[in-house]
C-alpha positions as a Python dict, from the first residue, in 0.01 Angstrom:
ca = {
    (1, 'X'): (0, 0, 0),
    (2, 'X'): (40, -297, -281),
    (3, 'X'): (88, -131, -614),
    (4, 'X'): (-9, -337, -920),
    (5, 'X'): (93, -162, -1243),
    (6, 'X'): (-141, -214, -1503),
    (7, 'X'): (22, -225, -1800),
    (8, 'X'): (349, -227, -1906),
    (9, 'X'): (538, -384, -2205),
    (10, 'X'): (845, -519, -2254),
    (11, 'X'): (1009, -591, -2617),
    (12, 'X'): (1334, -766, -2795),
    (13, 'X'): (1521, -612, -3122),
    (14, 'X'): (1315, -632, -3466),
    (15, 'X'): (1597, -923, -3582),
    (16, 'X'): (1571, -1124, -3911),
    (17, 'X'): (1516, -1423, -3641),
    (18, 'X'): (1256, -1233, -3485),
    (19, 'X'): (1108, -987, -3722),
    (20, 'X'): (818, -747, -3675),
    (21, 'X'): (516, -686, -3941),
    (22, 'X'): (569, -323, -3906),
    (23, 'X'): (195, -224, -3765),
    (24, 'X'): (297, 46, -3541),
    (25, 'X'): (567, 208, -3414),
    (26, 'X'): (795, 133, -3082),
    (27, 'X'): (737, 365, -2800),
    (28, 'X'): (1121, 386, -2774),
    (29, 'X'): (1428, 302, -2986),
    (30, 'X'): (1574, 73, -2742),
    (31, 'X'): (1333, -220, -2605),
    (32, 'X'): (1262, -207, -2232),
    (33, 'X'): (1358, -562, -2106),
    (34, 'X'): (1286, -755, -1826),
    (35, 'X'): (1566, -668, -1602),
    (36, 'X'): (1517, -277, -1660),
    (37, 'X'): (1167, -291, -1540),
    (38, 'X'): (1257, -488, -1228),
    (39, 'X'): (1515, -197, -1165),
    (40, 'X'): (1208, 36, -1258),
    (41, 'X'): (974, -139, -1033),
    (42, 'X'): (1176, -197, -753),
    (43, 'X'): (1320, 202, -703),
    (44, 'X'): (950, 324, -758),
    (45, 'X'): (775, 78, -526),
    (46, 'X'): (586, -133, -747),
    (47, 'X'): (522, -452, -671),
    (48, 'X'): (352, -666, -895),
    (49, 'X'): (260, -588, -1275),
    (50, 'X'): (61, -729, -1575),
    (51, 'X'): (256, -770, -1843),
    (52, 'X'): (115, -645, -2230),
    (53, 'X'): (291, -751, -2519),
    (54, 'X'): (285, -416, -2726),
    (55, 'X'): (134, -443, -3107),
    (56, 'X'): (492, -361, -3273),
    (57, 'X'): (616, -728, -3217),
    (58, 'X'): (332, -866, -3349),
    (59, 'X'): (119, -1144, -3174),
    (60, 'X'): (389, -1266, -2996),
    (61, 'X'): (371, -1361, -2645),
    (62, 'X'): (713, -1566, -2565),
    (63, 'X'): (893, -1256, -2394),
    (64, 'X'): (580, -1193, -2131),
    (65, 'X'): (596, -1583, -2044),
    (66, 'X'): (977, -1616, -1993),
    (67, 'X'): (934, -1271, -1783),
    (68, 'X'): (639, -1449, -1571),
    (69, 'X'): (823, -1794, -1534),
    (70, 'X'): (1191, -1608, -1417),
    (71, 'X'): (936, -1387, -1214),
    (72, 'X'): (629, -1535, -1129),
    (73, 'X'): (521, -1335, -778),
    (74, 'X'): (600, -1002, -965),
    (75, 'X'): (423, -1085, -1346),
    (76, 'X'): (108, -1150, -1516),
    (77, 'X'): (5, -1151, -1868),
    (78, 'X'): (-293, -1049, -2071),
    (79, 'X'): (-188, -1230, -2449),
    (80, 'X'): (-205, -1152, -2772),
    (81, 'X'): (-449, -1353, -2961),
    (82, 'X'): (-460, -1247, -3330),
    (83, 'X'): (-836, -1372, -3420),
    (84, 'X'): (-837, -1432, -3790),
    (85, 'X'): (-548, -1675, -3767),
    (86, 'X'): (-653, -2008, -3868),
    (87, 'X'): (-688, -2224, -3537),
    (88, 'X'): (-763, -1903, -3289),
    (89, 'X'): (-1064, -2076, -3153),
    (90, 'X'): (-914, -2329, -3068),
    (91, 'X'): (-632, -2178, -2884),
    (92, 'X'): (-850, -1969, -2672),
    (93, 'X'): (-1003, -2331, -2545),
    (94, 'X'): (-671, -2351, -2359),
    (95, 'X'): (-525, -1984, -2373),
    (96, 'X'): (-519, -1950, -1992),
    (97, 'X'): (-338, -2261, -1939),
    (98, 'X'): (9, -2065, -2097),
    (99, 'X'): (233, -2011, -1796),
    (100, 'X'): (104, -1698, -1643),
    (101, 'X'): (-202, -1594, -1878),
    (102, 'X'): (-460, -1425, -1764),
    (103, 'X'): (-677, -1336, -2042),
    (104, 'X'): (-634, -1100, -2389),
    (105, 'X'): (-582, -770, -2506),
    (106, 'X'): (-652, -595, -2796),
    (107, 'X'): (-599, -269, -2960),
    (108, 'X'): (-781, -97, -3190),
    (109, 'X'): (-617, 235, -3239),
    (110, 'X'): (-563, 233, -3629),
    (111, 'X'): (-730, 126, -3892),
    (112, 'X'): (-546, -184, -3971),
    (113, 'X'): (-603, -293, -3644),
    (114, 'X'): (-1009, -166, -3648),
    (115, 'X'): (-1049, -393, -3956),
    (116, 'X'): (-1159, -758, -3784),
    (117, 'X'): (-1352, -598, -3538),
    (118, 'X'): (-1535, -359, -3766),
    (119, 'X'): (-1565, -652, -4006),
    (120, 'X'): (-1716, -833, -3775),
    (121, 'X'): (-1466, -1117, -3784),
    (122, 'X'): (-1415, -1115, -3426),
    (123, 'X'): (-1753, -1132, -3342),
    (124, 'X'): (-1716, -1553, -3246),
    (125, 'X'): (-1410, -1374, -2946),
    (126, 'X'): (-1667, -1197, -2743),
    (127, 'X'): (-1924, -1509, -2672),
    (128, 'X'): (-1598, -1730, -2572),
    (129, 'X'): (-1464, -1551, -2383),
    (130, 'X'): (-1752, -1466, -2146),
    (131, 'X'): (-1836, -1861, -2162),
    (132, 'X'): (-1473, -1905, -2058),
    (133, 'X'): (-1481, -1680, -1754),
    (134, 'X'): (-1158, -1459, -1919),
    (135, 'X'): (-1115, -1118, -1909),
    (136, 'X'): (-989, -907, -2209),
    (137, 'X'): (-857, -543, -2208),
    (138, 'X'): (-938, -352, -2511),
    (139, 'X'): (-794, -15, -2622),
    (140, 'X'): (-1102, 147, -2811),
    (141, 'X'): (-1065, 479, -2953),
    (142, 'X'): (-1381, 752, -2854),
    (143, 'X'): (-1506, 701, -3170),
    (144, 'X'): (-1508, 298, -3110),
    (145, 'X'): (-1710, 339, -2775),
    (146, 'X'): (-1982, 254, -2951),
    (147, 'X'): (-1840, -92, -3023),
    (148, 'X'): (-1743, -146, -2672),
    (149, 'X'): (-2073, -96, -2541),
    (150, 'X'): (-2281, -304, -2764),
    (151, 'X'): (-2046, -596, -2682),
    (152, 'X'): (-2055, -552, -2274),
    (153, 'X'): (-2396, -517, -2340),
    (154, 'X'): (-2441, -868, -2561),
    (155, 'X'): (-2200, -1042, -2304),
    (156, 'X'): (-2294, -896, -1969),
    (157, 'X'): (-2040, -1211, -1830),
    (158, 'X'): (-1724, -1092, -2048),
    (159, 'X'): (-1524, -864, -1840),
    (160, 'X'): (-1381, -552, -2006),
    (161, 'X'): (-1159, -340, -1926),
    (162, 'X'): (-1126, 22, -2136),
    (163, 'X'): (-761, 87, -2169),
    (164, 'X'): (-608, 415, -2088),
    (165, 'X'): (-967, 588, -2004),
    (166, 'X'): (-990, 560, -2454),
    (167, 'X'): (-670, 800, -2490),
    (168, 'X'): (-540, 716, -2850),
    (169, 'X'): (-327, 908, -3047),
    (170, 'X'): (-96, 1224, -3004),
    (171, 'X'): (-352, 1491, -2899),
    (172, 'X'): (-250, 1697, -2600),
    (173, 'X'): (-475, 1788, -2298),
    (174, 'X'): (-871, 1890, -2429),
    (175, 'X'): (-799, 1821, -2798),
    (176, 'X'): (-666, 1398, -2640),
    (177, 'X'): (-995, 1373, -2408),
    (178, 'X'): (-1236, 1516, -2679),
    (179, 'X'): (-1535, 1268, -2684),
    (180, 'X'): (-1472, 1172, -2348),
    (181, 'X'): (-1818, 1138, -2247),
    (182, 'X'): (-1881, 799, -2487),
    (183, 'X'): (-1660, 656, -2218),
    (184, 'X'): (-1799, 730, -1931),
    (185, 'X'): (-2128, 590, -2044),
    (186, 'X'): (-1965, 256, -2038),
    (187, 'X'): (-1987, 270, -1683),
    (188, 'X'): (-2374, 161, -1677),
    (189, 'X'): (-2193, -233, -1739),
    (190, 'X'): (-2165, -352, -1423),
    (191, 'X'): (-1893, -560, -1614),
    (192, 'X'): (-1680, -289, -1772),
    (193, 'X'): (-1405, -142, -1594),
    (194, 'X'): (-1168, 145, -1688),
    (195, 'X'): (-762, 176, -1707),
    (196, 'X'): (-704, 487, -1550),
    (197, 'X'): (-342, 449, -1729),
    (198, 'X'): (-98, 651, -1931),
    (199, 'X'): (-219, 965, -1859),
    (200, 'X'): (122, 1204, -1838),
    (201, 'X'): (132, 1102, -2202),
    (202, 'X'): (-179, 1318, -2318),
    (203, 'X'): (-103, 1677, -2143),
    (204, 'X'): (92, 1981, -2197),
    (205, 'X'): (123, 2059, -1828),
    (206, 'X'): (434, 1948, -1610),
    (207, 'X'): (414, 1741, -1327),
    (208, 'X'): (145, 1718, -1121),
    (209, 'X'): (-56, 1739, -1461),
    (210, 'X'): (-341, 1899, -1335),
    (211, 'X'): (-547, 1902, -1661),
    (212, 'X'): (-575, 1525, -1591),
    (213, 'X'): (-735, 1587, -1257),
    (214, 'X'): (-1089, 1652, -1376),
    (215, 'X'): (-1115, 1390, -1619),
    (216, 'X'): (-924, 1158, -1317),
    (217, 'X'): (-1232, 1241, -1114),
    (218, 'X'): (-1507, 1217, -1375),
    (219, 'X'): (-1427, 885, -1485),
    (220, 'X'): (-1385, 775, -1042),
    (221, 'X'): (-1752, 938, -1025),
    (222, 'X'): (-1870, 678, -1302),
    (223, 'X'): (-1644, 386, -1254),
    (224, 'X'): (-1597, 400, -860),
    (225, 'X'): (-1276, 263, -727),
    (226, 'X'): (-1321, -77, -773),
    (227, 'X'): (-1340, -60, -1149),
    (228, 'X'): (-1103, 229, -1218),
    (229, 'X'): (-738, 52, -1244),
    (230, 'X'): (-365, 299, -1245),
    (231, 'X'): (-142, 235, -1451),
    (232, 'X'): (185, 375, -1649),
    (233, 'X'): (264, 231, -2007),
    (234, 'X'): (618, 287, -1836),
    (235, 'X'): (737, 297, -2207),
    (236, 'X'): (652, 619, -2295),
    (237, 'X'): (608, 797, -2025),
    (238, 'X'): (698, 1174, -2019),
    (239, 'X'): (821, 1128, -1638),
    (240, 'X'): (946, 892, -1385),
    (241, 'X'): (768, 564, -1290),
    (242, 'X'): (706, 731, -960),
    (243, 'X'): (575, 1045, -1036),
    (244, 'X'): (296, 886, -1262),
    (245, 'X'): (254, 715, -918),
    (246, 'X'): (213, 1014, -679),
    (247, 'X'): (23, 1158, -929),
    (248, 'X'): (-280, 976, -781),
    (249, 'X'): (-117, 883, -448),
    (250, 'X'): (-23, 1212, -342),
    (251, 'X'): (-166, 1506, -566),
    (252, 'X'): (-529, 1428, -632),
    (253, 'X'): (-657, 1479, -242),
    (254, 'X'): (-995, 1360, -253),
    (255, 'X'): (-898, 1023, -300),
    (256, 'X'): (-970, 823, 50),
    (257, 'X'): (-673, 589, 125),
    (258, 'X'): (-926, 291, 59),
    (259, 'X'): (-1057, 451, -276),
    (260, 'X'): (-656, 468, -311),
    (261, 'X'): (-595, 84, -210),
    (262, 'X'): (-837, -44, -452),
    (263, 'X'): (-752, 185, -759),
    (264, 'X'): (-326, 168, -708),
    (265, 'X'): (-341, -239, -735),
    (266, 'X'): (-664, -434, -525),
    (267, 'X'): (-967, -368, -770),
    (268, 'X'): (-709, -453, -1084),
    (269, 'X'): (-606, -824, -924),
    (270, 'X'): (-967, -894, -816),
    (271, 'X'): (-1134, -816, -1112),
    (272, 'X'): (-839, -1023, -1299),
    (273, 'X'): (-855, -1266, -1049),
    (274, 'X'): (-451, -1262, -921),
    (275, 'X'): (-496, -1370, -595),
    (276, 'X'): (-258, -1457, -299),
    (277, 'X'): (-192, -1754, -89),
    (278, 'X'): (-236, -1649, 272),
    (279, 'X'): (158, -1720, 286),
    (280, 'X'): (187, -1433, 40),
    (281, 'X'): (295, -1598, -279),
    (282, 'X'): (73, -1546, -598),
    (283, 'X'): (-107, -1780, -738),
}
């Protein structure tokens, strides 16, 4: 089986030469660059993954391009694309032809970062991007789903995909998944799909996280497995890369091999639209 991570991030030092606004907070004290994740990759059997530049840097995307062009059968991007700068409309007219773009991502997990979309600022985003064909990934908080599905439902062409099933914050277990439901109503877009990522992260229990396994299921009842995406946010994680794998591949039993095949890596590249040549090489 072809594994296609998700998400995963990769990061250089906050530097005077490259500073960082100081929105969030690292995931870890030491960046995770591209070399390490190769090594990560490699041992736990990934093959390919979609590189996320994480909100700490900024809207920076240099380090995800120089990861794609030294690795370009092994990395994707989805950008960031900071809206209210002047000239952002512009630079979504040609945002795909960066070296190994794929579309956007967003996160809206703090105020500071709620503000443009709440404002309304990034209203203009949504329409282009559906005209242009690109997908965007958007972490929404529960209390945001409401946002989400008004825009799948303006843009019915925009593909959208609802990072980490909506898990924000530092909540454990029921308190992390409370308001779960607003996501799952998402599913009635035929053109929203769900990252099924980062879930270790928000539960108490050890390995093989079991109170993950009905929420797991609930959201592959709604979504089906050609819109529900794994992935690790191999940053944080509370375990290794390949346990956050076998947690689908091996401890949740009711998954078909196919459902498997489509959710571990297929359904993510179609619906992003990373194919293959027939000799094997992305494209």
């Amino acid at each position: 089986m072809k594994i296609t991570d998700a998400q995963v991030h990769i990061w250089g030092a906050d530097t005077p030469d490259r500073p960082w606004p100081r929105r969030t907070a690292a995931q870890r004290p030491i960046p995770l660059a591209t070399d390490e994740l190769l090594r990560e990759m490699d041992a736990a059997g990934v093959e390919r993954a979609i590189l996320v530049p994480p909100s700490w840097e900024g809207d920076r995307n240099d380090l995800a391009i120089e990861g794609f062009l030294e690795h370009p059968g092994r990395f994707r991007i989805m950008g960031r694309l900071d809206t209210d700068a002047p000239g952002a409309r512009k630079a979504l007219e040609t945002w795909t032809d960066q070296p190994g773009m794929l579309g956007v991502r967003f996160i809206f997990s703090n105020p500071l970062l709620q503000e443009p979309l709440l404002a309304g600022r990034m209203d203009w985003f949504w329409g282009d991007a559906e005209k242009k064909g690109m997908p965007v990934m958007a972490l929404f908080p529960y209390d945001l789903m409401h946002c989400a599905d008004r825009i799948a439902e303006r843009h019915p062409g925009l593909k959208l995909v609802l990072d980490h099933m909506g898990l924000t914050g530092g909540g454990k277990d029921e308190h992390a998944f409370e308001g779960f439901e607003k996501l799952l109503v998402l599913s009635r877009h035929p053109n929203v799909a769900v990252k099924a990522s980062a879930l270790p992260v928000f539960t108490s229990d050890p390995y093989p996280y079991r109170n993950t396994h009905e929420y797991i299921k609930r959201t592959y009842e709604a979504f089906g497995p050609r819109r529900m995406f794994w992935g690790s946010d191999l940053s944080r994680l509370p375990c290794t890369y390949r346990q956050c794998i076998t947690l689908f591949t091996e401890e949740i039993e009711w998954l078909s091999k196919e459902d498997l095949q489509w959710i571990m890596g297929r359904g993510l590249n179609e619906y992003l639209g990373w194919h293959e040549h027939p000799t094997g090489h992305s494209s």
